[in-house]
N, C-alpha and C positions, 0 to 999 in steps of 0.2 A: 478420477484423480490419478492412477497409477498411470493411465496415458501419457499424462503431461509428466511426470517422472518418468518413462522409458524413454521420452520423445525429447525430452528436455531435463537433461540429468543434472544439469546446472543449477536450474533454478531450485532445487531444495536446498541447495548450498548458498545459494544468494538471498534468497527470501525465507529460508527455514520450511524444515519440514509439516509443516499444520497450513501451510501457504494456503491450500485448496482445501479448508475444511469443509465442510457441508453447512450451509444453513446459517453462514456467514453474514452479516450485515454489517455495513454496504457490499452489495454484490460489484466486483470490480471485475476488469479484463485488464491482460496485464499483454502488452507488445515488445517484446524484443528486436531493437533495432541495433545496427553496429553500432550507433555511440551512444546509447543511453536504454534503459528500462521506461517505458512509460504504462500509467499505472492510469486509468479510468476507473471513479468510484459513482457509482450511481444513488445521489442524495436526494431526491426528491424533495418540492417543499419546503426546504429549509434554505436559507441563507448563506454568506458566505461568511456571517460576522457569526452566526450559529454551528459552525465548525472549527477545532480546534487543530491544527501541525502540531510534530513533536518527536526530535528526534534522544533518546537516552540510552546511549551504552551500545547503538548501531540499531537499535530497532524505533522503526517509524509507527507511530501511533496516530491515527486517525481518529477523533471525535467530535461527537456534536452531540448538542441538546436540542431538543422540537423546543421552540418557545411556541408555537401556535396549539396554547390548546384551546378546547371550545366548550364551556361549560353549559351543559341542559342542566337549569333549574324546572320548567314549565312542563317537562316531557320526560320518556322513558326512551332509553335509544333500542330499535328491535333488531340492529346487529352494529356492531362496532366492528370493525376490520382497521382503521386507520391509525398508525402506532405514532401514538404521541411522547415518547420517552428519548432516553437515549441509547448513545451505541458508541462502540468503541471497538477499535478494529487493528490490530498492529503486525508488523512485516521487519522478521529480522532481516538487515541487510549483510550482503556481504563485503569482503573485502577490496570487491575489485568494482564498485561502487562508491561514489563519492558522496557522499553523505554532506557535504558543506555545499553544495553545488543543489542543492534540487530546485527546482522552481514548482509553481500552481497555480492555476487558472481555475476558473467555479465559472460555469455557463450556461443556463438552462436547467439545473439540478446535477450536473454533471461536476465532479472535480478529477480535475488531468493533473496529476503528479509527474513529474520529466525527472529519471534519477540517471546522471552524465555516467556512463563508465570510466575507470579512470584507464589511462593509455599507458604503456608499462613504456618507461625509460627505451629512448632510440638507439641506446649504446651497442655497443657489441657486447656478446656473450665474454664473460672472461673467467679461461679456465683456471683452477687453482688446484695443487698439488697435495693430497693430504697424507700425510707422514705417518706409516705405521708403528705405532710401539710396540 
């Protein structure tokens, strides 16, 4: 975790500091390109109609609910490992992030989030004189 903050001082500022928590689910990879963030969330399993987008107050929230669950009435199960519940996952964004602009794709268990960075005005720099009292 500290790696990716020495290496990328940015992104605590862009995606908030708990970005990399530990033990997070969905386990996501996040790629940094010049014109956009994109965000890989690995959902197994579920659907694309079983996840929920969600953007409130600059943070993007991820969720979904397993509808596949499987009931054993006839039997005793002698390990369960497979997580049939929900999850919920969210990523402050920052300001230099366009948050009206994201697009997503869901493909194979995969969901690709694409967040545009926004491009700062082509103008010239313009200096202005500030008056001491």
């Amino acid at each position: 975790d500290d790696m990716f903050g020495n290496m990328f001082p940015t992104l605590a500022n862009d995606f908030g500091d708990d970005f990399f928590t530990k033990g997070s689910y969905p386990k996501v990879n996040v790629v940094n390109y010049d014109e956009c963030i994109e965000i890989d969330a690995a959902i197994p399993g579920m659907t694309k109609e079983d996840i929920n987008l969600e953007i409130t107050d600059g943070v993007l929230t991820i969720q979904g609910t397993s509808s596949q669950s499987r009931n054993v009435d006839d039997a005793q199960y002698l390990k369960r490992e497979i997580k049939r519940s929900s999850f919920r996952r969210s990523f402050t964004l920052g300001d230099n992030l366009n948050s009206e602009s994201i697009s997503a794709k869901f493909d194979n268990g995969i969901l690709t989030l694409s967040i545009p960075k926004l491009v700062p005005d082509d103008a010239k720099p313009v200096t202005r004189k500030i008056a001491i009292e």
